[in-house]
N, CA, C and O atoms as a GROMACS GRO file, in nm:
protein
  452
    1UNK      N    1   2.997   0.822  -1.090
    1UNK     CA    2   2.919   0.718  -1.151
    1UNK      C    3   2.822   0.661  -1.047
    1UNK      O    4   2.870   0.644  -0.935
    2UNK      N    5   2.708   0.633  -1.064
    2UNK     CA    6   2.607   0.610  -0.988
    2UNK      C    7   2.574   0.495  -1.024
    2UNK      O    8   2.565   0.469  -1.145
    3UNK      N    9   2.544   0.382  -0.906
    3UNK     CA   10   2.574   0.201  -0.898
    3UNK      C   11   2.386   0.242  -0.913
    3UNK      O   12   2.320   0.311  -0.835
    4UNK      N   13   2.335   0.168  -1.047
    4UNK     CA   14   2.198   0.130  -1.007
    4UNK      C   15   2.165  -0.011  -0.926
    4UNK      O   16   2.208  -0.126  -0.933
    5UNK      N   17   2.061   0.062  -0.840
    5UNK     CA   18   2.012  -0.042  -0.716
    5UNK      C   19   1.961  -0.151  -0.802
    5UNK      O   20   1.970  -0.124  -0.922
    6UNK      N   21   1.916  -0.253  -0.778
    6UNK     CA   22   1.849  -0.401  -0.873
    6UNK      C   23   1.718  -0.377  -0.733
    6UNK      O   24   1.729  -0.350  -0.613
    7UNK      N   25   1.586  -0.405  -0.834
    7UNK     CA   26   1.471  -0.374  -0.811
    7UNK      C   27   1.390  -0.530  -0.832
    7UNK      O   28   1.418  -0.606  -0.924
    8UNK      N   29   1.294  -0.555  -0.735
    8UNK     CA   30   1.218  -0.649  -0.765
    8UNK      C   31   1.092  -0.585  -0.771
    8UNK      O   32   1.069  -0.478  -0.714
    9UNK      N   33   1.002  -0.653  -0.846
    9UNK     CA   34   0.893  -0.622  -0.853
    9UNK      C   35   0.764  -0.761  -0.805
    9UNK      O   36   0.794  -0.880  -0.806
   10UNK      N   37   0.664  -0.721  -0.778
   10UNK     CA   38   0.557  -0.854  -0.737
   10UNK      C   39   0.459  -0.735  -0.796
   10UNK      O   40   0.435  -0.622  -0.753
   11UNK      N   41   0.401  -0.830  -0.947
   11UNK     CA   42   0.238  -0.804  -0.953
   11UNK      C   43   0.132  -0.884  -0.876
   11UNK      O   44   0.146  -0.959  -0.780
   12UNK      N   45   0.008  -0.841  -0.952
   12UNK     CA   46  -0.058  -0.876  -0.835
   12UNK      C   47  -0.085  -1.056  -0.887
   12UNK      O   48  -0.148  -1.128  -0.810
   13UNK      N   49  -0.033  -1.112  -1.017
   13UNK     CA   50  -0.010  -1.259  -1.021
   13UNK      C   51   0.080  -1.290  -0.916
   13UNK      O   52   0.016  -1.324  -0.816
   14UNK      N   53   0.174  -1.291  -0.904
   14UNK     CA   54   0.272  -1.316  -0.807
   14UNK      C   55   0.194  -1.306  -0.624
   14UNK      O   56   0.179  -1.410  -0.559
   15UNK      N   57   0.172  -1.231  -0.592
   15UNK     CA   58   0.088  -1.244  -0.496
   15UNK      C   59   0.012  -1.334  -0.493
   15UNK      O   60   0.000  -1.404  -0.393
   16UNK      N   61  -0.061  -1.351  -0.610
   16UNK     CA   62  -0.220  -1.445  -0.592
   16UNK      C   63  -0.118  -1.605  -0.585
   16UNK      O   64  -0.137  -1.692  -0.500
   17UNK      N   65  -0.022  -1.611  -0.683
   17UNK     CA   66   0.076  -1.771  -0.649
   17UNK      C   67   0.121  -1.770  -0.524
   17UNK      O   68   0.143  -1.874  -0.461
   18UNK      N   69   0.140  -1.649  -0.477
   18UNK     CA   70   0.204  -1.736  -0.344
   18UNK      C   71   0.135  -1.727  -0.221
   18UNK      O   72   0.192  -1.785  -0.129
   19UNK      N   73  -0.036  -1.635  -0.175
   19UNK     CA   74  -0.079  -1.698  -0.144
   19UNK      C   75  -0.138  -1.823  -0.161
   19UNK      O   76  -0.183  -1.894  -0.071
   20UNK      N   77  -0.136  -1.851  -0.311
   20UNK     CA   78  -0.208  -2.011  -0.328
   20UNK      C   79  -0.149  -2.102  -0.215
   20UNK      O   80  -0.189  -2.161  -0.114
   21UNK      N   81   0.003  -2.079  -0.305
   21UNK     CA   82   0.095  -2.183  -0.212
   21UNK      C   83   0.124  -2.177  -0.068
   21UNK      O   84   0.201  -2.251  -0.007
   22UNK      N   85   0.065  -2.096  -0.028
   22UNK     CA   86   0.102  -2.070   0.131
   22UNK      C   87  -0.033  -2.122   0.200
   22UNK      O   88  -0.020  -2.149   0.319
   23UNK      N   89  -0.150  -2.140   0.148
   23UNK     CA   90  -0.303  -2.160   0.176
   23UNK      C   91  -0.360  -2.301   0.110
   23UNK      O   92  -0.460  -2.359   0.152
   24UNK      N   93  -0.297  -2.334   0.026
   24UNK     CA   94  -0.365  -2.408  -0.064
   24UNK      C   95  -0.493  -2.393  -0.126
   24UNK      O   96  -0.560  -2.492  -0.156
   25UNK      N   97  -0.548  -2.229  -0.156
   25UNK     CA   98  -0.700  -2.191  -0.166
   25UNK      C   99  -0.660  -2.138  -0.295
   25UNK      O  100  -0.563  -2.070  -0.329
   26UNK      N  101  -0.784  -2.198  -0.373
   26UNK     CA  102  -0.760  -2.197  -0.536
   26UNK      C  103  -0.686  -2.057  -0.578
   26UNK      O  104  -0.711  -1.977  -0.488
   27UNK      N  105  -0.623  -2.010  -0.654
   27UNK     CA  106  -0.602  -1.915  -0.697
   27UNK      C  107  -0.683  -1.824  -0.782
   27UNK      O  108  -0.643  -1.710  -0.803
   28UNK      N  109  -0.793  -1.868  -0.831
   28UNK     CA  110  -0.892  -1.800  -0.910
   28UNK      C  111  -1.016  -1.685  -0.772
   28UNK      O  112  -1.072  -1.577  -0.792
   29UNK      N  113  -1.014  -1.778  -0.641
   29UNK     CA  114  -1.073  -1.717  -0.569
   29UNK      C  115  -0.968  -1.627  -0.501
   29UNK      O  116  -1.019  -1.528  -0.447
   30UNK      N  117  -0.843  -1.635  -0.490
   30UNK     CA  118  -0.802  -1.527  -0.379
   30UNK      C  119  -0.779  -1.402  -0.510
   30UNK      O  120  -0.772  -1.281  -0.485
   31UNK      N  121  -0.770  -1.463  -0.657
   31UNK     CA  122  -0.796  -1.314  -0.774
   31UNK      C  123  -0.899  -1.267  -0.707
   31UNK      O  124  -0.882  -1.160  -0.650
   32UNK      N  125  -1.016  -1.324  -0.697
   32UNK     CA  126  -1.172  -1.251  -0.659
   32UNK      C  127  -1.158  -1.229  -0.544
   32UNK      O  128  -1.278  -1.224  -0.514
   33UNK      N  129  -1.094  -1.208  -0.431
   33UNK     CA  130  -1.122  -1.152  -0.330
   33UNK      C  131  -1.012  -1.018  -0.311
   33UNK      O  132  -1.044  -0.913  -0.256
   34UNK      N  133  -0.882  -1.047  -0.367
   34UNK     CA  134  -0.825  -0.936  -0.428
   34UNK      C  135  -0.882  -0.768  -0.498
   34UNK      O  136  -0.874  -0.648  -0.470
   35UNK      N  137  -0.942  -0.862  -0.605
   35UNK     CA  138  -1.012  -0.764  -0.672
   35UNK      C  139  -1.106  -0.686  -0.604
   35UNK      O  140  -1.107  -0.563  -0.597
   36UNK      N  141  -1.231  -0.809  -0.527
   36UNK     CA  142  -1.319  -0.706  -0.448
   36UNK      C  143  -1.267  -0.637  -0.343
   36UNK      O  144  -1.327  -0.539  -0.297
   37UNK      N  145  -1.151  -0.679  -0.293
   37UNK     CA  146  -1.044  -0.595  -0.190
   37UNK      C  147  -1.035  -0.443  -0.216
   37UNK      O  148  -1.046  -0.339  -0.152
   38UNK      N  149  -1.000  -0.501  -0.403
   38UNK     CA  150  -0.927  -0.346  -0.413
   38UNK      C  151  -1.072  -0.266  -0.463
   38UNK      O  152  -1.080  -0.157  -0.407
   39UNK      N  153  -1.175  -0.291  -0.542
   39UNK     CA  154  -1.291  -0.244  -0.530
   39UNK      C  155  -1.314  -0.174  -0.414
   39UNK      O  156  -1.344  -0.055  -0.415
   40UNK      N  157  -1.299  -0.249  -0.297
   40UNK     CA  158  -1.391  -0.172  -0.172
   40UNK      C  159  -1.314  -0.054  -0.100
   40UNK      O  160  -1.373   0.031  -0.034
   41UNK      N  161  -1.178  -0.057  -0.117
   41UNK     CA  162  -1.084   0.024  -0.086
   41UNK      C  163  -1.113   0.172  -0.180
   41UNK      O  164  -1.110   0.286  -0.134
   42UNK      N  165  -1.136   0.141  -0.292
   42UNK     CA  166  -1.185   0.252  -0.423
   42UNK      C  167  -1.334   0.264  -0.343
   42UNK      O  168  -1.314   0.319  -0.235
   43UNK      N  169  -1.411   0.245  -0.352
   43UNK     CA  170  -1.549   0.273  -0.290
   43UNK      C  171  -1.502   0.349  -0.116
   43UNK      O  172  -1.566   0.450  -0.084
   44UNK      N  173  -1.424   0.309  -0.044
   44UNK     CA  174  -1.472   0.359   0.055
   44UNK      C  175  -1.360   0.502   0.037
   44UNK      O  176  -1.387   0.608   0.094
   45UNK      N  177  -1.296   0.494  -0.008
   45UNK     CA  178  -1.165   0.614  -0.050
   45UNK      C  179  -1.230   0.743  -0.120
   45UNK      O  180  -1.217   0.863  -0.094
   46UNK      N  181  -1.310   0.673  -0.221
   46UNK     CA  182  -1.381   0.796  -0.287
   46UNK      C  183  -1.504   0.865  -0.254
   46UNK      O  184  -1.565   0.955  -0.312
   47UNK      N  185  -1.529   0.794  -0.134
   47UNK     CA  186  -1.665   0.900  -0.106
   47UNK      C  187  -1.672   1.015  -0.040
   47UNK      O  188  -1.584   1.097  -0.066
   48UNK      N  189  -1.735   1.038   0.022
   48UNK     CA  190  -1.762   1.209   0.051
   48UNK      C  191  -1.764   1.197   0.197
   48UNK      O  192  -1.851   1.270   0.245
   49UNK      N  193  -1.686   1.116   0.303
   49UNK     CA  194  -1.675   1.104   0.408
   49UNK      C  195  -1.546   1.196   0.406
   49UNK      O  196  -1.465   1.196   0.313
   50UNK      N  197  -1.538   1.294   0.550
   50UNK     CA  198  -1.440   1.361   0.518
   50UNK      C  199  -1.273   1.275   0.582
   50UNK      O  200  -1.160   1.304   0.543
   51UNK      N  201  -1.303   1.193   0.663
   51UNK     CA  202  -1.189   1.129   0.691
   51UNK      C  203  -1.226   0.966   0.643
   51UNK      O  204  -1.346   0.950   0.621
   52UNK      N  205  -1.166   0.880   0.629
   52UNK     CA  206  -1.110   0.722   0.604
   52UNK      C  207  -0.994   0.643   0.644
   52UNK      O  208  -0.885   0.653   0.588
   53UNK      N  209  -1.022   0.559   0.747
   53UNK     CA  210  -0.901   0.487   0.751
   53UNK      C  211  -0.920   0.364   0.740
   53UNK      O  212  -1.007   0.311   0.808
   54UNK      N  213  -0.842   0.291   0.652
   54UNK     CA  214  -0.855   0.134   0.614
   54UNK      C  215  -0.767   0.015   0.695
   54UNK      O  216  -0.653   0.026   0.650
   55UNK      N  217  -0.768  -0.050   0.754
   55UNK     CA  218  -0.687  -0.118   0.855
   55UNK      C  219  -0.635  -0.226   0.726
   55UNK      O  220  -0.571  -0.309   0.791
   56UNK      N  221  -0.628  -0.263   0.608
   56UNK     CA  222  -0.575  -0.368   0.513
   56UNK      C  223  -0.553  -0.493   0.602
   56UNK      O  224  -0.631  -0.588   0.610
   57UNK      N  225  -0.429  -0.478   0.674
   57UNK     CA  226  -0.369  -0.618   0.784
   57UNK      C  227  -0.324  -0.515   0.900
   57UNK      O  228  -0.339  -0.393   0.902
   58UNK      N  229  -0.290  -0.563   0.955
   58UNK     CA  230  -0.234  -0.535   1.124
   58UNK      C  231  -0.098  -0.471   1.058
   58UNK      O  232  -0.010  -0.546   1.014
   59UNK      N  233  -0.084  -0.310   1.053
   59UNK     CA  234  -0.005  -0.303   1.031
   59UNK      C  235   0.028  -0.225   0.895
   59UNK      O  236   0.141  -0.197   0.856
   60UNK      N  237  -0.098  -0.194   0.829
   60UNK     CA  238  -0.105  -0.124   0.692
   60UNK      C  239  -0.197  -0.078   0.741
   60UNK      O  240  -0.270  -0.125   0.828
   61UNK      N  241  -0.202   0.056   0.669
   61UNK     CA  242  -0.357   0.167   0.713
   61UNK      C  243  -0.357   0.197   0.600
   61UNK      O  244  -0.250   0.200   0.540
   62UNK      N  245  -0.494   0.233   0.528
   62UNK     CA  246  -0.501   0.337   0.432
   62UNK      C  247  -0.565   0.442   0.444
   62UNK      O  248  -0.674   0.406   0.403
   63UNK      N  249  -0.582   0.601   0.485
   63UNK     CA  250  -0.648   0.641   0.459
   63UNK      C  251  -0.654   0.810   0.372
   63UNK      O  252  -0.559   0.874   0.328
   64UNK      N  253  -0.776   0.837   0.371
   64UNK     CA  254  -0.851   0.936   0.257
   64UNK      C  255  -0.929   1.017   0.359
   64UNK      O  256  -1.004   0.991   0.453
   65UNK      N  257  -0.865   1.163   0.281
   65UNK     CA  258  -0.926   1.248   0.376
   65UNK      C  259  -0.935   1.363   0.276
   65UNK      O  260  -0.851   1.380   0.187
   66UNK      N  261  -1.014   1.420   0.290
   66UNK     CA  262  -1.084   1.575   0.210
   66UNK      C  263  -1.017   1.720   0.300
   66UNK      O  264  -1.057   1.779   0.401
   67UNK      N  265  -0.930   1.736   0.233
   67UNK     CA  266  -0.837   1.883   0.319
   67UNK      C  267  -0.898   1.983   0.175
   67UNK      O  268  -0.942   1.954   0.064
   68UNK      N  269  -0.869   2.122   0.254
   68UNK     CA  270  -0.881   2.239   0.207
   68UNK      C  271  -0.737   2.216   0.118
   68UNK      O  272  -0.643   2.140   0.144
   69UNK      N  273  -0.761   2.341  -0.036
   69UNK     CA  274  -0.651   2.323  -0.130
   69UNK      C  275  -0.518   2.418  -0.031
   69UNK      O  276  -0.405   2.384  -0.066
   70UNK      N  277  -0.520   2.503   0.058
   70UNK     CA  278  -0.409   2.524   0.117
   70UNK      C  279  -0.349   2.465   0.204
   70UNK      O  280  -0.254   2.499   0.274
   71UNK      N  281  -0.417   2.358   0.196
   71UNK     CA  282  -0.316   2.199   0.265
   71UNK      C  283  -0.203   2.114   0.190
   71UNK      O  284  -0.096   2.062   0.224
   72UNK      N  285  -0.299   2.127   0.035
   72UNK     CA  286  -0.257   2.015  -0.030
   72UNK      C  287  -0.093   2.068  -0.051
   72UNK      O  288  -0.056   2.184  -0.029
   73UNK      N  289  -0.011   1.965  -0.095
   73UNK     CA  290   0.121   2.012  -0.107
   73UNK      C  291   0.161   1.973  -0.250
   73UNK      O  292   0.272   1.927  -0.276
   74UNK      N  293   0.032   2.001  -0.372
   74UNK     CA  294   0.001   1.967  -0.502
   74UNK      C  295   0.081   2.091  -0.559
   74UNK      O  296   0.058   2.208  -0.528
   75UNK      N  297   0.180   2.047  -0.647
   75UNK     CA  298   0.214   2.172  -0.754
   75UNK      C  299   0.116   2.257  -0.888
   75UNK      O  300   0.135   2.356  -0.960
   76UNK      N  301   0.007   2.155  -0.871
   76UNK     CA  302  -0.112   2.154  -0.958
   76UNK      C  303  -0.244   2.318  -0.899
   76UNK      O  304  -0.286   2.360  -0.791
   77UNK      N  305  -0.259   2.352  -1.029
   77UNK     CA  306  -0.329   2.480  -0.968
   77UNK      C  307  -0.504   2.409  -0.944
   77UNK      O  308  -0.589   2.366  -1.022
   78UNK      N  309  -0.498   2.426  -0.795
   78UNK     CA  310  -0.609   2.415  -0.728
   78UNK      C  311  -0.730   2.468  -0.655
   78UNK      O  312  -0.830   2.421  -0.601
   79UNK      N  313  -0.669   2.606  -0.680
   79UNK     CA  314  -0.724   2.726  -0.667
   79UNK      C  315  -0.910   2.698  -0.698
   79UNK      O  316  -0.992   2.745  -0.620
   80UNK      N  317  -0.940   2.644  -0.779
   80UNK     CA  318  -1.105   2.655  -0.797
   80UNK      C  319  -1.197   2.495  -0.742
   80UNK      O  320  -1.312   2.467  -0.774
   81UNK      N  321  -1.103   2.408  -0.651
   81UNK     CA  322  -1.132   2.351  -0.571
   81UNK      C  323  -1.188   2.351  -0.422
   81UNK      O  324  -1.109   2.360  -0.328
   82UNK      N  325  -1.337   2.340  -0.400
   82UNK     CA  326  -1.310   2.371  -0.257
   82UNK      C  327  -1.230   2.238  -0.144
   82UNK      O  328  -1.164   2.266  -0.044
   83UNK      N  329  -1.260   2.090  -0.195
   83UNK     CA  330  -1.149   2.001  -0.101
   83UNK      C  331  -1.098   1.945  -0.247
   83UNK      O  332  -1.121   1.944  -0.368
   84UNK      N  333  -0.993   1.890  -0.116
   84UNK     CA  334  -0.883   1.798  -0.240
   84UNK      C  335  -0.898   1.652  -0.207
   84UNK      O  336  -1.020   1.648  -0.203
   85UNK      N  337  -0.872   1.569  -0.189
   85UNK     CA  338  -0.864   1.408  -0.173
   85UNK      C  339  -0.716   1.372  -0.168
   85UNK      O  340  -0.659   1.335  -0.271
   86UNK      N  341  -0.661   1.381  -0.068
   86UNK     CA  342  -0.588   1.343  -0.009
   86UNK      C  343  -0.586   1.187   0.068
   86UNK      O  344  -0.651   1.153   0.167
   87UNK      N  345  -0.462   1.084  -0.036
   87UNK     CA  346  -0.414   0.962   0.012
   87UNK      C  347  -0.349   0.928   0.045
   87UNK      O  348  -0.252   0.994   0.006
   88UNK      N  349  -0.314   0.837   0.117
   88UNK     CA  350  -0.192   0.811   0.212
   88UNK      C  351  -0.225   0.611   0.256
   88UNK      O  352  -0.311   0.540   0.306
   89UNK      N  353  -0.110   0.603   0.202
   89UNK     CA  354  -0.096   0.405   0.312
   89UNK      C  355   0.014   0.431   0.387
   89UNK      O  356   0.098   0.509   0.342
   90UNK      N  357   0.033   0.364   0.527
   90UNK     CA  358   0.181   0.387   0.572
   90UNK      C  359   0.133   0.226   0.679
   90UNK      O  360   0.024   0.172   0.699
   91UNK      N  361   0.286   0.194   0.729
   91UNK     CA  362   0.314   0.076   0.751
   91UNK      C  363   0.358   0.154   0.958
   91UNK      O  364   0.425   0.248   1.000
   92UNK      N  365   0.302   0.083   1.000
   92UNK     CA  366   0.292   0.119   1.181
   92UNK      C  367   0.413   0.121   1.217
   92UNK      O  368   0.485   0.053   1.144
   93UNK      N  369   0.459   0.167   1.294
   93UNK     CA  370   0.624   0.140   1.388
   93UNK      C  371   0.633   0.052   1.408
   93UNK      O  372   0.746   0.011   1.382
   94UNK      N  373   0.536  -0.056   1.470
   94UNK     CA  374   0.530  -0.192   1.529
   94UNK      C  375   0.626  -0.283   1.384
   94UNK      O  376   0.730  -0.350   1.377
   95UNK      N  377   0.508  -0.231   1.279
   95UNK     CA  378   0.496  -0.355   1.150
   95UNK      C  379   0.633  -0.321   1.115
   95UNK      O  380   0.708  -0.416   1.133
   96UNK      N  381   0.707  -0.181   1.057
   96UNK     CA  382   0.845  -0.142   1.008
   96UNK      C  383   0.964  -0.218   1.126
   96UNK      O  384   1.069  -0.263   1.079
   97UNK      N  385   0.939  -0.225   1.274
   97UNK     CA  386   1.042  -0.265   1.278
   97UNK      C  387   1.060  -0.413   1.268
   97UNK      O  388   1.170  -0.463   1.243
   98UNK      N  389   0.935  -0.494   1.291
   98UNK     CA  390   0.958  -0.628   1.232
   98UNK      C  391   0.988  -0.706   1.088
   98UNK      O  392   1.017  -0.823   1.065
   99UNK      N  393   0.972  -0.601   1.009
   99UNK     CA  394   1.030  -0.576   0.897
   99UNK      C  395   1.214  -0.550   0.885
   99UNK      O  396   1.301  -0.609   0.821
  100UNK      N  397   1.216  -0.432   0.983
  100UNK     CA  398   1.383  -0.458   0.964
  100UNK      C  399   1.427  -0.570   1.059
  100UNK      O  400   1.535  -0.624   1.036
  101UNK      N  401   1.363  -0.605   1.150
  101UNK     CA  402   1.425  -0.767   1.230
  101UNK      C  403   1.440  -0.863   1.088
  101UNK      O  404   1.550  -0.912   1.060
  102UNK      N  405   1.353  -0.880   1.025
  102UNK     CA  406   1.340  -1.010   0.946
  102UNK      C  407   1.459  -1.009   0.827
  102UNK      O  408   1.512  -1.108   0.776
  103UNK      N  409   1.493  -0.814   0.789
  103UNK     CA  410   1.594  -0.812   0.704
  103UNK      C  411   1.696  -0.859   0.729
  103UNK      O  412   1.750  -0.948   0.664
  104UNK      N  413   1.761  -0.782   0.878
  104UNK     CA  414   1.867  -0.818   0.965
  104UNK      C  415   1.904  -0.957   0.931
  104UNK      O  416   2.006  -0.990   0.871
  105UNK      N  417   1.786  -1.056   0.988
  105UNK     CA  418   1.835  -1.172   1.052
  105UNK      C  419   1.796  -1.225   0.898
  105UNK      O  420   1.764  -1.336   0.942
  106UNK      N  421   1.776  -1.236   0.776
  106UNK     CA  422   1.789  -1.282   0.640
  106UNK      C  423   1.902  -1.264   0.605
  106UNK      O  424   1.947  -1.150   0.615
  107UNK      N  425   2.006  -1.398   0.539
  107UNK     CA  426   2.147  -1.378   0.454
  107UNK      C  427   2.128  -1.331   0.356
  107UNK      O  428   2.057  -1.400   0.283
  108UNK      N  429   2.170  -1.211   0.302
  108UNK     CA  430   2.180  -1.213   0.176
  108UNK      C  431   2.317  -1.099   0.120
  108UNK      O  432   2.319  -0.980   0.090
  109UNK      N  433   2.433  -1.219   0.127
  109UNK     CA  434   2.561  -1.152   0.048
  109UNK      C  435   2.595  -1.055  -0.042
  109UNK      O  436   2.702  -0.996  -0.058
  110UNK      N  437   2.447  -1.041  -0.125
  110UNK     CA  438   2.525  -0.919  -0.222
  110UNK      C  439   2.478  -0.826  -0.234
  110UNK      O  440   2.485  -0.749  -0.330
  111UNK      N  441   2.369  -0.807  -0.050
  111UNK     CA  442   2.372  -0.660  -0.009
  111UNK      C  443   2.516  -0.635   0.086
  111UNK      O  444   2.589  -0.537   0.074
  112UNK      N  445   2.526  -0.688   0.131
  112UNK     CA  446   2.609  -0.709   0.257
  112UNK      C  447   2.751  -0.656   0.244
  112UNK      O  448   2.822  -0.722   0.169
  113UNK      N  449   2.790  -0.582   0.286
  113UNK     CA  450   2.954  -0.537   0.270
  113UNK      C  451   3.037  -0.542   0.386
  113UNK      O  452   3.156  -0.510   0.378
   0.00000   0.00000   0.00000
């Protein structure tokens, strides 16, 4: 029998409340800077530059890069492609392990065994 894990989720409302509350900066503007966030991330991802890397925060990268289809590791027949668009975000060594410090040192009993 397999224990399902309990999942949280944060849309992107949830974000925009709690930077409000952490900033006190209206919430209608950090929607609009969100949005043009994620706009410019789509604009610079999709163009015809063959590499992209997005710095988001100290600690998130995004980037987009144009590989040949015998790179891609797509189960999808790609054969009449000459590049693919290849994406990737990943979180730095630095940022992951301050991430597991903060888990560590957070109580929370009903992970805990």
């Amino acid at each position: 029998m397999k224990i399902r894990e309990a999942r949280t989720y944060y849309n992107q409302k949830n974000i925009i409340n709690e930077l409000h509350h952490k900033t006190g900066y209206p919430a209608n503007d950090i929607a609009k800077i969100l949005n043009s966030l994620g706009d410019v991330v789509k604009d610079k991802c999709s163009g015809h530059d063959n590499y992209v890397e997005i710095r988001l925060f100290p600690g998130l990268k995004v980037t987009s890069r144009l590989i040949p289809p015998q790179e891609s590791k797509s189960n999808l027949n790609v054969s009449g492609c000459s590049f693919i668009l290849s994406l990737n975000a990943a979180f730095s060594d630095y940022y992951k392990q301050e991430l597991r410090n903060l888990h560590r040192d957070t109580p929370n009993p009903t992970l805990r065994r």
